[in-house]
N, C-alpha and C positions, 0 to 999 in steps of 0.2 A: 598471464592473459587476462583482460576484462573479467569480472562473471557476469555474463547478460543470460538472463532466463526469461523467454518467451518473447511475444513479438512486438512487445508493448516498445519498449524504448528503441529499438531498429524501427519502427512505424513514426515515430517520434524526431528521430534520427532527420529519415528520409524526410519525412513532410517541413523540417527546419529547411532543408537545406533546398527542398525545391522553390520553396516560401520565398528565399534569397535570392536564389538562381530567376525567378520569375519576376521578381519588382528590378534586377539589376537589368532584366532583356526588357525592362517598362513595358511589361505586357498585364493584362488585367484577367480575374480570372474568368471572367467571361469571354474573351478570347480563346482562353487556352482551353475553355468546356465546347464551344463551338468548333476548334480545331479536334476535339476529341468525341467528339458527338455524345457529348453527357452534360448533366447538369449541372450551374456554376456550384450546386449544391455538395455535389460530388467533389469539385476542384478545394471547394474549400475543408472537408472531412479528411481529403486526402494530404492536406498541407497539414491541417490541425493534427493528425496522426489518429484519427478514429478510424480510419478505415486504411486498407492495403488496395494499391494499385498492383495492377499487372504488368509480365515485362511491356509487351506491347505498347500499352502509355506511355509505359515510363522513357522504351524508347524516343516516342514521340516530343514528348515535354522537353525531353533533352535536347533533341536535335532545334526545338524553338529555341530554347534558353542559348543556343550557339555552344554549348557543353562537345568540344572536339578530342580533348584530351583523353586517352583511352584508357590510362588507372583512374582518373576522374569518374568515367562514367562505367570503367567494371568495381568501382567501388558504391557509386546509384543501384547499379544491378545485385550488389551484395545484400545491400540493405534493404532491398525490395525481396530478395528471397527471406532474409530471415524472417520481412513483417506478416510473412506469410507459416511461419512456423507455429505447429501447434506447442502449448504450454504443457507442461506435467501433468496439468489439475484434468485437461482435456479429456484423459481417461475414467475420472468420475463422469462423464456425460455432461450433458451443458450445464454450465457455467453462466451466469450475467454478466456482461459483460464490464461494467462497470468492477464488480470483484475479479475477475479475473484482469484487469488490469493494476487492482491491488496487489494481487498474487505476485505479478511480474513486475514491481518494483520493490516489492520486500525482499523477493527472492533476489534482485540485483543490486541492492543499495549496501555500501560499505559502510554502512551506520542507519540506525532506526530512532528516531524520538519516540514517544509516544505517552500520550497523556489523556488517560480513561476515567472518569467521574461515576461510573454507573455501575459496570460490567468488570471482572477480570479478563482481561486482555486474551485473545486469540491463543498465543504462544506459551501460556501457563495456566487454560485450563486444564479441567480433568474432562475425561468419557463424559460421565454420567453430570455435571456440568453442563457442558457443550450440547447434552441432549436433555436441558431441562432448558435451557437459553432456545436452543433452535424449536423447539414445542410449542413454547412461548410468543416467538418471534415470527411461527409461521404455524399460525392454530389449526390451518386447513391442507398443513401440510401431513400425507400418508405418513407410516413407520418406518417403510421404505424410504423415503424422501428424508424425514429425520436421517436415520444411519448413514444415510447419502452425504450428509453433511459432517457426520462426526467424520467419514473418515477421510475426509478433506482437510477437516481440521488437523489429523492426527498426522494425515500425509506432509500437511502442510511445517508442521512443530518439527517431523525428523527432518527433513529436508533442509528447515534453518537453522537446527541442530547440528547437523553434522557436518556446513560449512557456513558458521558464525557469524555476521556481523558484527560490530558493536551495535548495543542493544539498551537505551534508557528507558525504564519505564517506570511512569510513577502515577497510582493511584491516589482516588480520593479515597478515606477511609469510608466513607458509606459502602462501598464496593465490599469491604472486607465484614461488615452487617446486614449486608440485602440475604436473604436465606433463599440464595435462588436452588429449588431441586428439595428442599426441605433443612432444617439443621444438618442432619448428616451427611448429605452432600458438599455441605459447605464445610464441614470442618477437614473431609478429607480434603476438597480444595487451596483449604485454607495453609495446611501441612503440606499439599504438591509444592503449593507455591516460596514456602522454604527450603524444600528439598530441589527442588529446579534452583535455584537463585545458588546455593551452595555448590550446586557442581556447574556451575555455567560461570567461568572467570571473568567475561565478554557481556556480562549480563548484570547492569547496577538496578536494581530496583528499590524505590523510593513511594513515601508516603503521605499525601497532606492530614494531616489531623483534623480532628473538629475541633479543635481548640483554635486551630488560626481561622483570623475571621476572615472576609472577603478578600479573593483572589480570582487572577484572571482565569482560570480552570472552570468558572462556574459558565461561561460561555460554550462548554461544548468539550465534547473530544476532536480530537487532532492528532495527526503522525508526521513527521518529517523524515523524507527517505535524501539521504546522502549518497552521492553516487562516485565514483573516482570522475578525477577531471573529463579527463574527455572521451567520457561514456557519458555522461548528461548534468545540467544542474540540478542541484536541492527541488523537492517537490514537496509539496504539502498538501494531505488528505483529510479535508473539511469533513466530517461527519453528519448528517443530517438526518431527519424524521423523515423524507421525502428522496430519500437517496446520499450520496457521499459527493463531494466538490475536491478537483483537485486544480491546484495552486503551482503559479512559475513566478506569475512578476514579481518583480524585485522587492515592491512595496508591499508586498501580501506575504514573503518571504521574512523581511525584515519582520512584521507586525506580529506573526508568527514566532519569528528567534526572539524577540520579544517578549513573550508573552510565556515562550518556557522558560527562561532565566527566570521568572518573577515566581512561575511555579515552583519549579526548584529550591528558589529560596524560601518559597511558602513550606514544603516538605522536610518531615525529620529526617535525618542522615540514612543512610543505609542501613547499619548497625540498630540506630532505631527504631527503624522501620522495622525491621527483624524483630525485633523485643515488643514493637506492636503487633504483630501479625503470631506471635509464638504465645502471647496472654490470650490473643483473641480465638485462637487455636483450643488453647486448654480449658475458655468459658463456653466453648460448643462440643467440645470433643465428649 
């Protein structure tokens, strides 16, 4: 069966197909906000998949779009339940929204890119890491609120742990010299991140050096979540100072698959990487 976690791609799902279902009955979405007595604002979060409609709507929408078919529309009614499903993480308490939609595509993608320039990645830090990162990242955040987030983290690493994707990730090597948490923080980090990569077969990790000179990595981090066919297309997770951006078109897709191939080839092998990460281990340990 699929593995879909949380209600991020079932909200996704639906707002596709109503999107379809509504330019094929040539109606606009201010029709179908004025038949619903909500804003065309609303029609349109609900198409994009930011938000979750209700059966009620949903019946509505359907019966405009001429949708008479009855596994047609108890499959509408599935996917409106699940966009209403809460996530795992929901149990730590709120969440942003924006990350918890992160949550719910790493958790469901049968494959991960991912290419970090700064930070060690989500999935291989350590504890005491994670809570020198989040201290940093949120200066006015309580001690409470820190440990709030380690064990999101922690929750989040067994959970892809213990049903795998495939997993690429490849660092800049600054990443593996920033002293985030102090030297010995980072050297146990430094050691996690060999000891995770050895017992994880599903999991290549790789390394740009300083020695290559410019490459397209220096534009940013990025993820690409791979999904089985017909659970959803490839998406891609812009990172920013100002929030994260996440990507479908084709052309943004492309620029992206792009742009890792060239990283990749910028980065030492696996093996090498290892033997960087295992010097740079022993010059801080």
């Amino acid at each position: 069966m699929p593995k879909v976690v949380g209600p991020t791609i079932p909200r996704w799902q639906l707002g596709e197909e109503l999107t379809r279902l509504r330019r094929a009955a040539n109606l606009t979405e201010a029709v179908v906000a004025d038949k619903l007595g909500c804003s065309e604002s609303k029609i349109k979060k609900v198409e994009a998949g930011y938000v979750g409609t209700n059966r009620a709507e949903l019946m509505v929408m359907l019966d405009m779009y001429g949708v008479t078919d009855e596994a047609a529309r108890n499959d509408m009614i599935e996917l409106q339940k699940r966009g209403k499903e809460r996530g795992w993480w929901s149990k730590f308490g709120m969440v942003p929204q924006q990350f918890a939609t992160f949550l719910s595509l790493e958790s469901s993608a049968t494959s991960i890119r991912v290419f970090e320039p700064l930070i060690v990645h989500g999935l291989l830090q350590t504890e005491d890491y994670t809570r020198a990162i989040v201290s940093t990242h949120l200066p006015n955040a309580t001690a409470e609120e820190v440990e709030r987030q380690v064990q999101i983290r922690r929750a989040r690493q067994e959970r892809i742990f213990a049903d795998p994707p495939q997993t690429w990730i490849i660092l800049d090597e600054a990443v593996l010299h920033r002293r985030v948490g102090g030297t010995g923080v980072l050297s146990v980090q430094l050691a996690h991140i060999l000891d995770t990569v050895k017992a994880a077969p599903w999991l290549t990790l790789q390394v740009v050096p300083y020695s290559h000179g410019s490459y397209p990595g220096e534009l940013g981090a990025f993820t690409i979540f791979d999904f089985e066919e017909d659970i959803h297309s490839p998406v891609v997770y812009v990172e920013g100072q100002a929030g994260g951006l996440y990507l479908e078109r084709d052309a943004d897709l492309r620029r992206c698959n792009l742009a890792y191939n060239h990283i990749t080839a910028a980065a030492l092998s696996p093996p090498e990487s290892a033997k960087l990460i295992t010097a740079l281990t022993r010059a801080t340990g």
